[in-house]
C-alpha positions in Angstrom: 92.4 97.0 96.7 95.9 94.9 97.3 93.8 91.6 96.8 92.4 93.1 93.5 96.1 94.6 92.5 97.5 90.9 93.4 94.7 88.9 91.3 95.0 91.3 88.2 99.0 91.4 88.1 99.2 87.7 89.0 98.2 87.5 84.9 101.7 89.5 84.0 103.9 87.5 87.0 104.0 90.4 88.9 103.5 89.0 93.2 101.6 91.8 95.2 102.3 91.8 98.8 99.8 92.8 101.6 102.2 94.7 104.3 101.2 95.4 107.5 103.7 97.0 109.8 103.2 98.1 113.1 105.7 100.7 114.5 109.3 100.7 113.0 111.7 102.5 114.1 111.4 105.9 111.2 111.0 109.3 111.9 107.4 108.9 111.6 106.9 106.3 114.6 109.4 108.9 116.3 107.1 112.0 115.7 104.1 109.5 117.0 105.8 109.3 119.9 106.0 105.4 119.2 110.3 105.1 119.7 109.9 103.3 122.6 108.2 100.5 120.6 109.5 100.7 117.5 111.2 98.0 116.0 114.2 98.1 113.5 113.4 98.7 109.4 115.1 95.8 108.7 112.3 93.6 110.2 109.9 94.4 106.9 112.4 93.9 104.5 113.3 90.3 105.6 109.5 90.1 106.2 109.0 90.5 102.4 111.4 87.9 101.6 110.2 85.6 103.9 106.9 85.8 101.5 108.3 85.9 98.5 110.0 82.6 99.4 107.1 81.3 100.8 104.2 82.2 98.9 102.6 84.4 101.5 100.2 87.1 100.6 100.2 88.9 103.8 103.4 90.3 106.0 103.5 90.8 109.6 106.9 91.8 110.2 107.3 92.8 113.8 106.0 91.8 117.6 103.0 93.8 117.5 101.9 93.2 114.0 102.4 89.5 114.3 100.0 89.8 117.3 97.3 91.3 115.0 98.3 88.7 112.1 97.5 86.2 115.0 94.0 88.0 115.2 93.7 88.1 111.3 94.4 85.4 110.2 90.6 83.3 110.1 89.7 86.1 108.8 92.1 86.5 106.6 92.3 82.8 105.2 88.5 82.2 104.9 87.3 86.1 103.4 90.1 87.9 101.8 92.5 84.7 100.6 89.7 82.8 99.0 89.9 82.1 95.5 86.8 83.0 93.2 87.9 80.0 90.9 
């Protein structure tokens, strides 16, 4: 769905981001029992910048996300990224 949002609001100028956090530090990682893992908010929002500046479709803000980026990223660049032009 974000690819589809990002090809059909590329046409207006609007730039779709795919987000993928892992725990951050919110009351929601705190009632999943996750605070001992959680990382600090601040790590998605400079994540989105970083790929606004860069050109990135996909954000893996934190430790354990980047580890699944790592995972994702074939994936990612041969399936999802590819261009149907």
């Amino acid at each position: 769905m974000t690819q589809a949002l990002r090809e059909l609001l590329s046409e207006q100028g609007t730039i779709v981001l795919s987000v993928h956090p892992g725990p951050i530090a919110t009351d929601m990682s705190d009632a999943a029992g996750m605070s001992e893992v959680s990382q600090p908010p601040a790590l998605v929002a400079d994540g989105i910048i970083k790929a606004l500046k860069a050109g990135d479709f996909h954000v893996f803000p934190d430790s354990i996300a980047k580890q699944m980026g790592d995972a994702y990223k074939s994936f990612a660049q041969n399936v999802v990224e590819v261009s149907s032009s």
